[in-house]
C-alpha positions as CSV (number, residue, x, y, z in Angstrom):
1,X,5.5,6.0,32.5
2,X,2.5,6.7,35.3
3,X,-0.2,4.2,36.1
4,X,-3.2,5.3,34.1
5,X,-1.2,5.5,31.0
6,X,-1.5,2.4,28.8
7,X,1.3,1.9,25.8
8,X,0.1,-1.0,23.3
9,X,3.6,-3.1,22.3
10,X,1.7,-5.6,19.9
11,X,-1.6,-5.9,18.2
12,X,-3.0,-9.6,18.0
13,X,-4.2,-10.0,14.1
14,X,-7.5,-11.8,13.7
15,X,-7.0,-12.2,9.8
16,X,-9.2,-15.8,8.9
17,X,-10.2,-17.8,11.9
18,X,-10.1,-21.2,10.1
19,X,-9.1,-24.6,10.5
20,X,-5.8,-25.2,10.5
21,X,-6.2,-27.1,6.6
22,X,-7.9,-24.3,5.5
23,X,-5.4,-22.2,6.9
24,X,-2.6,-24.1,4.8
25,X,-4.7,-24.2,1.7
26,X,-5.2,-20.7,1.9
27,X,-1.5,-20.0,2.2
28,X,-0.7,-22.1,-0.3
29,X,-3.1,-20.5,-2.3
30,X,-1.8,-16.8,-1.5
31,X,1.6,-17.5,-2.3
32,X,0.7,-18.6,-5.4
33,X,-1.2,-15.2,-6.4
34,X,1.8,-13.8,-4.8
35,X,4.5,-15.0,-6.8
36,X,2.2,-14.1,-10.0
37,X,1.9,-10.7,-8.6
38,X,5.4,-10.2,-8.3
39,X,6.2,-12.3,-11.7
40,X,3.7,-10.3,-14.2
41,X,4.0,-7.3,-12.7
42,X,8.8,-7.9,-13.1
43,X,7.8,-8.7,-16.3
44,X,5.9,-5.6,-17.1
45,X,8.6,-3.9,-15.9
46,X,11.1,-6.1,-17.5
47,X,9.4,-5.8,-21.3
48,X,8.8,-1.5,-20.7
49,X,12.9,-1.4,-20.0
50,X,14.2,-4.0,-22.5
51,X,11.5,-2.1,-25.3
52,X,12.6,1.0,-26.8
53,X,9.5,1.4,-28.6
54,X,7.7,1.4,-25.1
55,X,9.5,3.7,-23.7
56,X,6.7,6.7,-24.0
57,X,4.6,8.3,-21.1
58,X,1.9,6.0,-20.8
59,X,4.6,3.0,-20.0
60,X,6.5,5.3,-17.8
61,X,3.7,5.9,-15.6
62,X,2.4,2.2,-16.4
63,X,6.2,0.9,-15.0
64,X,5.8,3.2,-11.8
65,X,2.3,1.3,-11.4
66,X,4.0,-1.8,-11.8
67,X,6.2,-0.8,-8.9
68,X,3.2,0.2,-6.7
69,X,1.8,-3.2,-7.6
70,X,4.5,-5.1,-6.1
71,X,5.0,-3.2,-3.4
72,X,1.4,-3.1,-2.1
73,X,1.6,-7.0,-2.2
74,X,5.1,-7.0,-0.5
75,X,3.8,-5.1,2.3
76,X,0.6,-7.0,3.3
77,X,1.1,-10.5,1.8
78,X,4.2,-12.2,4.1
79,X,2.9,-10.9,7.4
80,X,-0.5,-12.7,6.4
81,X,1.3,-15.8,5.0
82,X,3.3,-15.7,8.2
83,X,0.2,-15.7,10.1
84,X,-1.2,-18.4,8.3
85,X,1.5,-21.2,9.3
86,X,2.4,-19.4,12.8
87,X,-0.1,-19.8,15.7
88,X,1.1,-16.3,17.1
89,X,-0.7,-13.7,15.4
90,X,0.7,-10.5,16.8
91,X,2.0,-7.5,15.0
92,X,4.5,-4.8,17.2
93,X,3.5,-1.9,17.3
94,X,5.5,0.1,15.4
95,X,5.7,-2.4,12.0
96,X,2.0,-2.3,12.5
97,X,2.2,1.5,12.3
98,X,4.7,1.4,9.7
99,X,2.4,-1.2,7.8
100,X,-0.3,1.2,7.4
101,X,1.4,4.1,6.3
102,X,3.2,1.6,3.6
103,X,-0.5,0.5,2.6
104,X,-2.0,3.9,2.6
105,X,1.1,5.8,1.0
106,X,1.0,3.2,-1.7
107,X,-2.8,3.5,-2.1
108,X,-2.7,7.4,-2.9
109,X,0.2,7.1,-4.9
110,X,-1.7,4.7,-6.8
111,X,-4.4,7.4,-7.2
112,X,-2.3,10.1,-8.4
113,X,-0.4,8.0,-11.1
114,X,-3.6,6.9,-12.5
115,X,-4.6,10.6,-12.2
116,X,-1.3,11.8,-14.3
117,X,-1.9,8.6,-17.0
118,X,-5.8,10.3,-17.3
119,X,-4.2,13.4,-17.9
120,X,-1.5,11.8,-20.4
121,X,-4.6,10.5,-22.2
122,X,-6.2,13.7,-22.3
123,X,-2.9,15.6,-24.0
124,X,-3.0,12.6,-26.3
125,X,-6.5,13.1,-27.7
126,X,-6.9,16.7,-27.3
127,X,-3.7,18.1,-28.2
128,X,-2.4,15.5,-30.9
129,X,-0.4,18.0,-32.2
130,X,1.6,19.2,-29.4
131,X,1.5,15.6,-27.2
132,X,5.3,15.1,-27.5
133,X,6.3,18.9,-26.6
134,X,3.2,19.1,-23.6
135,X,4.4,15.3,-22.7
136,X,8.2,16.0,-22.3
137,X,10.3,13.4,-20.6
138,X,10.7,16.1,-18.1
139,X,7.3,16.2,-17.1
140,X,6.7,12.9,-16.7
141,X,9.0,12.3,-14.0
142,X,7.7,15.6,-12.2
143,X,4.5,13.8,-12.2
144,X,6.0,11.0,-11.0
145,X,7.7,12.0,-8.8
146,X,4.9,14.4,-7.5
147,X,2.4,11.6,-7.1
148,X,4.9,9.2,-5.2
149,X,5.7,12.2,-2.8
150,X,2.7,13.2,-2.3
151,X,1.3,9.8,-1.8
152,X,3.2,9.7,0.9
153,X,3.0,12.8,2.2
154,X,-1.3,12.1,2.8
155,X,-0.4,8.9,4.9
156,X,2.2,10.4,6.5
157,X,-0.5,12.7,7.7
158,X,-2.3,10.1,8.8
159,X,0.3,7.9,10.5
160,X,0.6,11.5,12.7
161,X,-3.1,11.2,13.7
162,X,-2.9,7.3,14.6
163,X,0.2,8.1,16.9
164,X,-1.7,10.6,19.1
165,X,-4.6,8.3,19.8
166,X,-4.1,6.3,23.0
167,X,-4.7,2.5,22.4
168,X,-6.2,0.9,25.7
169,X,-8.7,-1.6,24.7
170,X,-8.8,-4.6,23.0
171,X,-6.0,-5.0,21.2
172,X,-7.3,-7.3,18.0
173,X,-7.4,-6.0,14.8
174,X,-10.3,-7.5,13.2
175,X,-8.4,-7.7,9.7
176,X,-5.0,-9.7,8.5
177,X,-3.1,-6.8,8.2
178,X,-2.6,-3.1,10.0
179,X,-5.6,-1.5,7.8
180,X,-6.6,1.9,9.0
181,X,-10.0,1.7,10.2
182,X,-9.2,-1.9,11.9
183,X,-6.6,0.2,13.8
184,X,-8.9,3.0,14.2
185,X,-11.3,1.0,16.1
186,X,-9.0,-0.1,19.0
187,X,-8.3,3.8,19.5
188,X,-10.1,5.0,23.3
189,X,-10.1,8.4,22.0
190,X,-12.3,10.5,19.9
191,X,-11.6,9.5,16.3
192,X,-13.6,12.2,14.2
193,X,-10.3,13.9,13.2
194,X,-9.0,11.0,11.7
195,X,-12.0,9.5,9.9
């Protein structure tokens, strides 16, 4: 490593600068919309499984939502819980990376599922006729699995960009978890290419 070259090991997570009552309010509060998160959404899941009458396209894609769901909450929600109790704040580097192409990965494959159940509802109304031959089991999983691959396949995109930027500022993320534009802003480098 030379002199002039600065490599960021941690980012320092600003999240809610409150008292420290407020603080365990809040996480109190948070784990409680947490656990529901994780409950209703197990449930949904649970019900669409256990139900053979819900087993159709709309609850297939509606389960993988589900999924997303809990996974969007799994990767943001302890870090920010553990912040709340903890008076070190700091993120590594690489789970911070690895957080926002979770939370961005999970965001587009959000998109794309809700863009397959549009076009589910479309078949449904349009094509009454043909919905169950159009709407084959077959295709629903290649939509799935299209959307959750290509989800990822956007953020991985964008992780790439991130990781060429050199970090040499400040190194507080003005949110309480790895968000892209937060991380965006510590960057020293032109950052057109990635906006």
């Amino acid at each position: 490593m030379t002199e002039n070259q600065t490599w960021v090991t941690e980012f320092i997570l600003l999240g809610f600068p409150l008292g420290p009552k407020t603080q365990m309010l809040l996480f109190g509060l948070f784990s409680l919309f947490y656990a529901f998160t994780l409950l209703g959404n197990g449930a949904i899941l649970g019900l669409i499984c256990l139900d053979p009458r819900l087993h159709t396209p709309m609850y297939f894609f509606l389960s993988h939502l589900a999924v997303v769901d809990m996974s969007y909450a799994s990767n943001n929600v302890p870090k920010m819980l553990a912040n709340l109790v903890n008076k070190k704040k700091t993120i590594s580097f690489v789970p911070c990376i690895m957080q926002t192409f979770l939370y961005m990965a999970f965001a587009h494959t959000e998109c794309l599922l809700l863009v397959a159940m549009s076009y589910d509802r479309y078949v449904a109304i349009c094509h009454p006729l043909h919905y169950a031959v159009i709407m084959s089991r077959r295709l629903c999983t290649i939509l799935a699995a299209a959307s959750w691959a290509c989800g990822s396949l956007l953020a991985l995109v964008h992780v790439v960009l991130i990781l060429r930027l050199p970090f040499c500022g400040p190194h507080e993320v003005n949110h309480f978890f790895c968000e892209i534009l937060s991380v965006l802003k510590l960057a020293c480098a032109d950052t057109r290419l990635n906006q």
